[in-house]
N, C-alpha and C positions, 0 to 999 in steps of 0.2 A: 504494500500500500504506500503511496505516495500523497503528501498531502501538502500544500501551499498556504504558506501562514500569513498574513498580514500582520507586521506588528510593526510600533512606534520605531519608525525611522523611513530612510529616501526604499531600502529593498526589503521584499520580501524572506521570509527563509523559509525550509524545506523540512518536511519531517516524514523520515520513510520508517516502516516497519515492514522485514526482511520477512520472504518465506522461509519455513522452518529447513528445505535442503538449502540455504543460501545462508545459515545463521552467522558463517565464519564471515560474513560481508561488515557488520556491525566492529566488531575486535580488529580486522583489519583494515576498515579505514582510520580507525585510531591509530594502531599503528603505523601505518604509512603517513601521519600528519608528523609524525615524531622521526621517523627513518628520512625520511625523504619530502621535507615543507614545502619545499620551492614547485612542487611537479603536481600538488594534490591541493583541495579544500582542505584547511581545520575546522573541524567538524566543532561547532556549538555544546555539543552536549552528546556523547553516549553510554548507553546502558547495553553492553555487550548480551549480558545474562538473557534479556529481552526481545534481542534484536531491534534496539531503535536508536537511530540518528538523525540527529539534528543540524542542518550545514547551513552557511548562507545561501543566496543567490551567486553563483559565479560570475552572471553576464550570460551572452548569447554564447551559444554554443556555435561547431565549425558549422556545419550545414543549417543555420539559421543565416550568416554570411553567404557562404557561398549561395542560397535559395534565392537574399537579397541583389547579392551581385544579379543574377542571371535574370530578374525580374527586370533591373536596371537596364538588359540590354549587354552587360558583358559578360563576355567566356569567361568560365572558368581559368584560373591560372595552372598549368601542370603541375609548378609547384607549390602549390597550396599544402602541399601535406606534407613537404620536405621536412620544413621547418618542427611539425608536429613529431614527424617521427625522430628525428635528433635528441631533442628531449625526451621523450621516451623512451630510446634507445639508452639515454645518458640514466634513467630513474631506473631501468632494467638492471645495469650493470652496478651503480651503487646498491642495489637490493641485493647481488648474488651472493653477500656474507652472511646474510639474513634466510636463505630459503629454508631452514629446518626449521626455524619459529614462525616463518609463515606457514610451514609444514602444519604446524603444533596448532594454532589455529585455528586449526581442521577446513584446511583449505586443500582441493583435492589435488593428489602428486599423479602427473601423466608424463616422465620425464622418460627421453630414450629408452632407457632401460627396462622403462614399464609398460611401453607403449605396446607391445608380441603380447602381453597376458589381455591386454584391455582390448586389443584385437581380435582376441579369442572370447571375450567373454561379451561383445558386442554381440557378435555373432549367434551365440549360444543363446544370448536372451532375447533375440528378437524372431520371433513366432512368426513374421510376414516373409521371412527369407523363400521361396521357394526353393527346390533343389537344384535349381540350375545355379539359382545363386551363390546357395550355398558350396557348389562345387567352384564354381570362379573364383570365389572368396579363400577357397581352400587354396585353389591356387596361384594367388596371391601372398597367399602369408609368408612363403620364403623368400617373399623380395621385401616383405613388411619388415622383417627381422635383419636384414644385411641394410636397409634403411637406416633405423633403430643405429645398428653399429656403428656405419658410418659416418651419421652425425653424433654419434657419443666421441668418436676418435676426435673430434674437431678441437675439444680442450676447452671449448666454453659452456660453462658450469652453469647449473640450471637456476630460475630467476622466477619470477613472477610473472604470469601472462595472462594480461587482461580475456582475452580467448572472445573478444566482441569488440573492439576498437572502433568503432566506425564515427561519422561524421556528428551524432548526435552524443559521442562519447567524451566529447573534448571539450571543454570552456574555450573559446578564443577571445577576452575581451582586447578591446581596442591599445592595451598597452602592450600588446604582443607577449604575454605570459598567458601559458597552455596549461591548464590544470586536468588533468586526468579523475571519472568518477564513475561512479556504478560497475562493483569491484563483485557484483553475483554471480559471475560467470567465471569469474577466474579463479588460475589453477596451478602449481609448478610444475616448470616442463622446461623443455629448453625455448630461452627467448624468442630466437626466428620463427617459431609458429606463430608470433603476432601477426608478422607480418600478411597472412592471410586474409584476414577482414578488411583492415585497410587499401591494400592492392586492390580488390576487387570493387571498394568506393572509388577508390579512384581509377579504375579500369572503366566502372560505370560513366561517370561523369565527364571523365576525358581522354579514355581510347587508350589502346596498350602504348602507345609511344610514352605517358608518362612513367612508367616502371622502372625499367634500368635507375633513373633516377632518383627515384622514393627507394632503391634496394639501396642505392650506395650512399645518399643521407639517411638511412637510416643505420646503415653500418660504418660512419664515419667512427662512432663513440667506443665501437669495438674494436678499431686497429689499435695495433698495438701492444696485442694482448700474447703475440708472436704464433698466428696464424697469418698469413696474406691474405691480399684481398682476394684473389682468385681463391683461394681454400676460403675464405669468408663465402662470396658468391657460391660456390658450390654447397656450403650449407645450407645456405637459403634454399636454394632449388631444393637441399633433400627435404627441410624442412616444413617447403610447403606442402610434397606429397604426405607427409605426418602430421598436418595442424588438423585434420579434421578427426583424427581418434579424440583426440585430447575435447573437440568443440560438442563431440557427440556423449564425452562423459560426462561434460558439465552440463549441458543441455538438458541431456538424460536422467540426471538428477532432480530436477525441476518436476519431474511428476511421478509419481511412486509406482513403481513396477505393478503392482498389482492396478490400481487406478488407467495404466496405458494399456494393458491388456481387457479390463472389462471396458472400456470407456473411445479410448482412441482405435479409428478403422485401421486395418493396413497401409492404407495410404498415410494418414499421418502419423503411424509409427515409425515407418521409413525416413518424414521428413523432420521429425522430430531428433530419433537418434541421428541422421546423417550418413546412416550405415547401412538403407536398406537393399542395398545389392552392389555392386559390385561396380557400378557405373560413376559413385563418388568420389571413389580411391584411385581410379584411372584417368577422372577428368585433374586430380589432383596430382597425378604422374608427369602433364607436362606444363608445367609453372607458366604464366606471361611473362616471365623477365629475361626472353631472349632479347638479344641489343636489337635486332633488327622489329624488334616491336610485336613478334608472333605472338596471335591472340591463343590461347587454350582452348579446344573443343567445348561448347558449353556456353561459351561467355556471349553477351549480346554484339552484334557487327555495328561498328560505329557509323552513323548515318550521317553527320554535318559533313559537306565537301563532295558526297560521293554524287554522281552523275542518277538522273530521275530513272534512268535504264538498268541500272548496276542496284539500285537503290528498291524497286520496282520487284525486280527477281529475288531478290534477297528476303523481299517481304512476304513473296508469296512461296518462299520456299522454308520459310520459319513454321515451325512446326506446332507453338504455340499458342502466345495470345494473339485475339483477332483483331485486326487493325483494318479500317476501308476510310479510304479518302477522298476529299473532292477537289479536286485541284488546289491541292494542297492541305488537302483535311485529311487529318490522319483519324479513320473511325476504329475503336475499341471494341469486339463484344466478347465478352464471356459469360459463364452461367454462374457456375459455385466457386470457383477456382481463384488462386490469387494471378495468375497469366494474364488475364486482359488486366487487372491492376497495372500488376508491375510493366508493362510493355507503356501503358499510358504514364506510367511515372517517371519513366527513361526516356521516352518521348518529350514530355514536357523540358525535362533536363537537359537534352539534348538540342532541342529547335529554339533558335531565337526567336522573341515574340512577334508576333507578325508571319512569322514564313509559314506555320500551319494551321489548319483548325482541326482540332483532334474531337474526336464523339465517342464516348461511352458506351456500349448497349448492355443490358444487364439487366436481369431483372427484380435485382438486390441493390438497396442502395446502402447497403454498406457492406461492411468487410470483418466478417468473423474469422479469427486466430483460433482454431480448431484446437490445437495441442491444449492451449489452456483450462480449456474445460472441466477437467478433471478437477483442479483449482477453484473452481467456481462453485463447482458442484459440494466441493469438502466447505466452502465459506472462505477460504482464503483471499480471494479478488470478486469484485463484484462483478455483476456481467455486464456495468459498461467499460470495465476494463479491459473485453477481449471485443468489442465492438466499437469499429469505426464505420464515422459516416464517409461515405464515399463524396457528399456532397463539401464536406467539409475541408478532407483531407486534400482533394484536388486544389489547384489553382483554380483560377478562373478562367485560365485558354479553354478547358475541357469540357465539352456541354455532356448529360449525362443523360442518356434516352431510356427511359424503364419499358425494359421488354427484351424480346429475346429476339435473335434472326433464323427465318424460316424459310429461306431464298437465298442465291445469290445468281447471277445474271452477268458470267465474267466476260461476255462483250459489251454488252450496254454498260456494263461498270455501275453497279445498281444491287443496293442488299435490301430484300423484302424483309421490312422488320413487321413482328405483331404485338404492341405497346399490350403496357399490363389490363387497358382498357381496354382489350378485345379489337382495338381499331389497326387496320391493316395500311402502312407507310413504306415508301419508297425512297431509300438513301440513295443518292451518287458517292462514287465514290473514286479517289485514284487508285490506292493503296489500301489491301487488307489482308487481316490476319485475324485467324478464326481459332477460338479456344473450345476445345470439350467439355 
């Protein structure tokens, strides 16, 4: 629970009460205000025993900037997250004499050496594996283990890793001090699995050419440690095929094994642990941080620049959410799924204002976070905490059409929608992309 306090003064402050598998999150943001001040909030007031903290307001956060910048009319900067991960890199590395009391903490340990048993025991407890998967996964595991090795050989010692970094994780306020928060997820391991969340924000927002870049500000703080850069860089790469055991353990604690078996479908048991075949581990086998910019199997194709032909084919050969356009309107439809969301979310992010009009179609207008439920159901979060309004959450480029599409007409360029009112509409469109 999270809750926003109004009291006598210019900011607000915050008071969160942790779920009970996230309890170490209270005791270690204490601690990290006393290890490490300059990289984190001092928390106002905690009650470890209880799970509750009290912090100030930081200021905006990075993707409240960056949301601002793109509204304005400008790009993103590639290196917008340089600077973030330097500092982070630098609060990683002053914490490695500290990871047994972060240990002690009961903050979970997924460090090389642990990473083969948590592999094996991902596996074991997830019930949606079919056999095929599970024989893939079988056959994977002896490169899971020479991984593991690998980067233990590396010589850098394991650390605190946030295991969620993302854009909404960071304070950036205007004096250019980065404060790092929301420590539920994290876990010790070895540090370069950070790198995983963040890359792929910034993969989102400005295309793999920002990468090489973000790997080697973020490994500036670790030279010197008498590993090279190139053996630095090559951890990373092994690093990123391993961050997703470690995101799947922490994850996977968030709702109690019994609770995901009576309550969560297969489908989002799969997307919950991260581990439900075999398809996650492989798309994590070839990192984006080749120099030459190569995106990884998986990741969305960067749209600003490219030719309306190149752009066109791309669109209709995505396999996901639905997208139809009209001369420049980029149209959305999905049913239950988050795909037509997230396509119109990277859409909006992507397109400078004016170059599109993007349309929704859905017959929902909001957006349920399925995994949580379980949570809901016990009392721990209420249900408008796993409920957003679509109408809300969008920008206002996005128009949102309630109803589903029952047509589509790919020479006319034309999707027969049937609105929630039973009344039968005709879209144009350029560009589309269609969700199950």
């Amino acid at each position: 629970m999270l809750v926003r306090l109004t009291v006598a003064g210019p900011a607000p402050v915050w008071f969160k009460a942790v779920p009970p598998a996230a309890a170490f999150e209270a005791g270690l943001t204490d601690a990290l205000a006393r290890w490490v001040p300059d990289h984190v909030l001092t928390p106002l007031a905690v009650e470890a025993e209880r799970g509750w903290i009290l912090t100030p307001d930081g200021g905006p956060v990075l993707a409240e900037v960056l949301d601002g910048a793109a509204e304005e009319g400008r790009a993103a900067d590639p290196r917008y997250w340089e600077e973030p991960l330097r500092r982070y890199a630098a609060m990683q590395r002053a914490l490695t004499p500290y990871a047994k009391e972060i240990a002690a903490l009961g903050v979970p340990v997924a460090g090389p050496g642990d990473l083969p048993a948590l592999f094996d025991r991902l596996i074991a407890e997830n019930a949606a594996l079919t056999r095929d998967d599970r024989v893939a996964m079988e056959a994977l595991r002896p490169r899971v283990a020479d991984w593991c090795e690998e980067l233990a050989a590396t010589g850098v010692a394991d650390s605190l890793d946030h295991a969620d970094l993302h854009e909404k994780q960071v304070f950036a306020p205007g004096s250019g001090r980065y404060a790092f928060f929301d420590w539920g997820d994290a876990l010790v391991g070895h540090p370069f699995c950070s790198l995983l969340v963040p890359a792929r924000a910034a993969l989102d927002r400005c295309g793999p050419e920002a990468l090489p870049r973000l790997r080697d500000a973020y490994l500036e703080p670790w030279t010197g440690g008498g590993a090279s850069a190139a053996e630095l860089r090559r951890a990373v790469r092994t690093a990123w095929r391993l961050a997703a055991l470690g995101r799947a353990a922490s994850w996977g604690a968030d709702v109690p094994r019994a609770a995901r078996s009576a309550v969560l479908s297969p489908g989002a048991r799969r997307a919950r642990t991260g581990c439900g075949s075999s398809r996650s581990i492989r798309r994590s086998d070839r990192p984006p941080f080749h120099p030459a910019g190569r995106r990884m199997p998986g990741h969305p194709v960067r749209m600003r620049g490219e030719s309306p032909g190149k752009r066109g084919r791309r669109a209709q050969n995505h396999a996901s959410p639905r997208r139809d356009a009209d001369r420049g309107t980029t149209q959305d439809s999905c049913r239950r799924r988050f795909a037509g969301v997230e396509c119109v979310r990277r859409l909006e992010r992507r397109l400078a204002p004016g170059e599109a009009r993007i349309t929704l179609v859905t017959p929902f207008s909001y957006q349920l976070y399925l995994p949580l439920l379980p949570q809901v159901a016990s009392g721990v979060l209420t249900p408008q905490s796993v409920a957003v309004s679509l109408r809300r959450s969008r920008r206002h480029r996005t128009r949102i059409v309630p109803g589903g599409a029952i047509g589509v007409d790919p020479r006319a360029k034309v999707c027969v929608i049937r609105k929630i009112t039973d009344e039968i509409v005709e879209e144009p469109y350029d560009y589309i992309v269609l969700a199950a």
